[in-house]
C-alpha positions in Angstrom: -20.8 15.0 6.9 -17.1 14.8 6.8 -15.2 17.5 5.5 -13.3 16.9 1.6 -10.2 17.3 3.1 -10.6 14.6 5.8 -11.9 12.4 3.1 -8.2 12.9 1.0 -6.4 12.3 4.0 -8.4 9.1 5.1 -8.1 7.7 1.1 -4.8 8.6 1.6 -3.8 6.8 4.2 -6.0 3.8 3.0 -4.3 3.5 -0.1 -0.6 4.0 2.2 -1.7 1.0 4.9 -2.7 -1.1 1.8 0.7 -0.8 0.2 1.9 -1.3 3.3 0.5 -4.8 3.9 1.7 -5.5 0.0 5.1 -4.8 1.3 4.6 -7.4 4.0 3.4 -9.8 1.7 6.2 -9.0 -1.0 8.9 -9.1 1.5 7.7 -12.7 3.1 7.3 -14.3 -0.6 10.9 -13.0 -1.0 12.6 -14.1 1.9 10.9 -17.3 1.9 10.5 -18.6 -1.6 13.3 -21.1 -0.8 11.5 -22.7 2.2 10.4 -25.8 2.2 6.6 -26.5 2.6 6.0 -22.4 2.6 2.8 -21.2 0.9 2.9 -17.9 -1.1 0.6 -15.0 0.2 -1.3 -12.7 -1.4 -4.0 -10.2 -1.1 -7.4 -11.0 -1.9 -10.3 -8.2 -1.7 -13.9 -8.7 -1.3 -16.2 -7.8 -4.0 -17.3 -4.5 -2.3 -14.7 -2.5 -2.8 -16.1 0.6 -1.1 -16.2 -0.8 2.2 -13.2 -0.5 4.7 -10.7 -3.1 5.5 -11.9 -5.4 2.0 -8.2 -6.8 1.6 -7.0 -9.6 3.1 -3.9 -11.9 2.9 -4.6 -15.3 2.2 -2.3 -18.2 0.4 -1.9 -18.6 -2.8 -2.4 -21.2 -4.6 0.0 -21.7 -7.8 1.6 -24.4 -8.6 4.6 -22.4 -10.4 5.7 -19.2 -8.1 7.2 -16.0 -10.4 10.5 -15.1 -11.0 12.3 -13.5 -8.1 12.8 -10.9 -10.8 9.4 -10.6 -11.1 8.8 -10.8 -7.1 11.6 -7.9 -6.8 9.8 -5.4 -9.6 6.4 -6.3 -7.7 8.1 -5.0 -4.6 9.4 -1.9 -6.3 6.8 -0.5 -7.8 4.4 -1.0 -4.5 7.4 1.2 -2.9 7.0 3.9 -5.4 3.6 4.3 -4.8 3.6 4.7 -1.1 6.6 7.2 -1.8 4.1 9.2 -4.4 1.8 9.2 -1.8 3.7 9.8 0.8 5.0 12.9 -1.2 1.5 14.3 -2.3 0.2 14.0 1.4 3.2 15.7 2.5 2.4 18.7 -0.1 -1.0 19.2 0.8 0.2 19.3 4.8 2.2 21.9 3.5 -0.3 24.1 1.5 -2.6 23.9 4.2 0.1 25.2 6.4 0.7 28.4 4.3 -2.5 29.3 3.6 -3.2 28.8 7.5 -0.1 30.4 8.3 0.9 33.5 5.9 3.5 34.5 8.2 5.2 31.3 8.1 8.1 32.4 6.1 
């Protein structure tokens, strides 16, 4: 049986590599939404949600792409969310280290 906190960290860093491949697909339906012929991506996830590695990118399909506002605010709030959990992983690294480590400082 895994231990709680190795289940927060491997959530964690789910959740981080999944923003990270929205990032990817943000950033290429950005820089190429001018392009002739190119296909927007997205994710798609299975209907499982509880099993590993459920997204995937795959093209989509609409005939009328959003706003590059839109694409731009889509981008920026993925990158606040890693950064939120970037910053709560980086918190509990450092409890852990001062309750291991009362000497520390």
């Amino acid at each position: 049986m895994p231990s709680p906190d190795a289940s927060v960290i491997q959530q964690v860093s789910a959740a981080m590599s999944l923003s990270s491949l929205r990032h990817q697909v943000n950033v290429a339906n950005i820089a190429n939404r001018d392009s002739q012929g190119y296909q927007r991506m997205r994710l798609q996830f299975d209907a499982a949600m509880d099993r590993a590695g459920t997204a995937r990118v795959v093209t989509d399909n609409v005939t009328a792409a959003p706003s590059l506002e839109q694409d731009l605010v889509a981008m920026s709030t993925n990158l606040m969310h890693y950064q939120v959990m970037a910053r709560s992983l980086s918190r509990y690294f450092s409890i852990i280290a001062a309750i291991t480590n009362p000497n520390r400082g």
